[in-house]
C-alpha positions as CSV (number, residue, x, y, z in Angstrom):
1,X,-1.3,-20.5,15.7
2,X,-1.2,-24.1,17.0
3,X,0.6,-25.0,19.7
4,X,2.7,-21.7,19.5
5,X,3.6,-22.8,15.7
6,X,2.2,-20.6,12.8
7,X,0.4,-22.9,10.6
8,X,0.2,-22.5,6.9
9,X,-1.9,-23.3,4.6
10,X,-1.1,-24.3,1.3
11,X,-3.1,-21.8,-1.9
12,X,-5.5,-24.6,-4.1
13,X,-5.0,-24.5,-7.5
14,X,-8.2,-24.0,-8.3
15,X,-7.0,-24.7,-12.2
16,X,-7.6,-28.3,-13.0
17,X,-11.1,-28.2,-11.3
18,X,-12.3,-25.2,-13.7
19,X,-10.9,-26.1,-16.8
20,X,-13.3,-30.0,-16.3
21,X,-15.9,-27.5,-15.5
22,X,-15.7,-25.7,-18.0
23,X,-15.1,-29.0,-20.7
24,X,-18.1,-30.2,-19.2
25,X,-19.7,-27.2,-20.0
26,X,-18.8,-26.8,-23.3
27,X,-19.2,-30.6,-23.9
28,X,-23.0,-30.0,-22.7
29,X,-23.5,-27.4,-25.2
30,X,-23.9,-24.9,-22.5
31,X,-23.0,-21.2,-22.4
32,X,-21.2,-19.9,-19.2
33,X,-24.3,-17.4,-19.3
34,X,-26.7,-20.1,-18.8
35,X,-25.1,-21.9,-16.2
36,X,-24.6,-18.0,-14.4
37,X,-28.3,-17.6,-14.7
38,X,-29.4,-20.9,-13.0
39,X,-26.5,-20.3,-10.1
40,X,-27.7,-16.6,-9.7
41,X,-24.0,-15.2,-10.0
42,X,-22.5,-13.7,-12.8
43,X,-21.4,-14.9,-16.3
44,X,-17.8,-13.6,-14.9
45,X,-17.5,-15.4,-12.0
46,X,-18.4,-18.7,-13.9
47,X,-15.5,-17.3,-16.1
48,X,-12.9,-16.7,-13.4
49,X,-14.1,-20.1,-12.2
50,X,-13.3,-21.9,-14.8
51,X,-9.6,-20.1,-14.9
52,X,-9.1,-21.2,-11.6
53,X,-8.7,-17.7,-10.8
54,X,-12.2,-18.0,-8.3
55,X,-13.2,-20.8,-6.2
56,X,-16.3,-21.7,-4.8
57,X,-18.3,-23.0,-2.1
58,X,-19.3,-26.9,-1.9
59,X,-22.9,-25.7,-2.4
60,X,-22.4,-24.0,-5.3
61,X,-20.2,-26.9,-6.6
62,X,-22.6,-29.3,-6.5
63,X,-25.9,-27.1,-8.0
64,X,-23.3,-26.6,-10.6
65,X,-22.5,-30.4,-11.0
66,X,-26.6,-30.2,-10.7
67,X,-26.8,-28.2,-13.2
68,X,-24.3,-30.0,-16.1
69,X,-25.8,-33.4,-14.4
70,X,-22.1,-34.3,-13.8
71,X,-21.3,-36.1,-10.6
72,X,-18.6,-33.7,-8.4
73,X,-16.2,-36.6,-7.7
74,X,-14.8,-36.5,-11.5
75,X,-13.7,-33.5,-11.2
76,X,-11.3,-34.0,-8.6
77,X,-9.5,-36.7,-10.3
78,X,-7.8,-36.2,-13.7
79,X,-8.1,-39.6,-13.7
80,X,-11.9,-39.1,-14.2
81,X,-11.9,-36.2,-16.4
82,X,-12.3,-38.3,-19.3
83,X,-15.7,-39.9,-18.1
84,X,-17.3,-36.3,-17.1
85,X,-20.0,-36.8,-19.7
């Protein structure tokens, strides 16, 4: 509560972000295995990720972005999405 209001917070759509993930991915011939193995989770979370059906932390956002070499700030504007690779 703030200032005897409830305050709600508006769900992210966690949708556009995943599906440049996984483009990128896919664009850098890489399997959702491969980037699971290097981030130490699961090929299924990557998956659920990428279907906007899982976020994830800033950290792991950027070892991902590490891992494709994609810089994080394209894939936060569709803008952008275009100049991922």
């Amino acid at each position: 509560m703030y200032g005897g209001e409830i305050v709600r917070i508006k769900e992210y759509d966690y949708g556009p972000i995943g599906t440049r993930l996984r483009n990128a991915r896919t664009m850098k011939k890489c399997t959702q295995e491969y980037v699971a193995n290097k981030l130490g989770v699961s090929s299924q979370h990557i998956s659920e990720i990428e279907r906007g059906l899982s976020g994830l932390s800033i950290p792991s956002l950027m070892e991902i972005c590490r891992i494709l070499d994609i810089d994080a700030c394209l894939l936060y504007t569709s803008d952008a999405a275009d100049d991922l690779i």
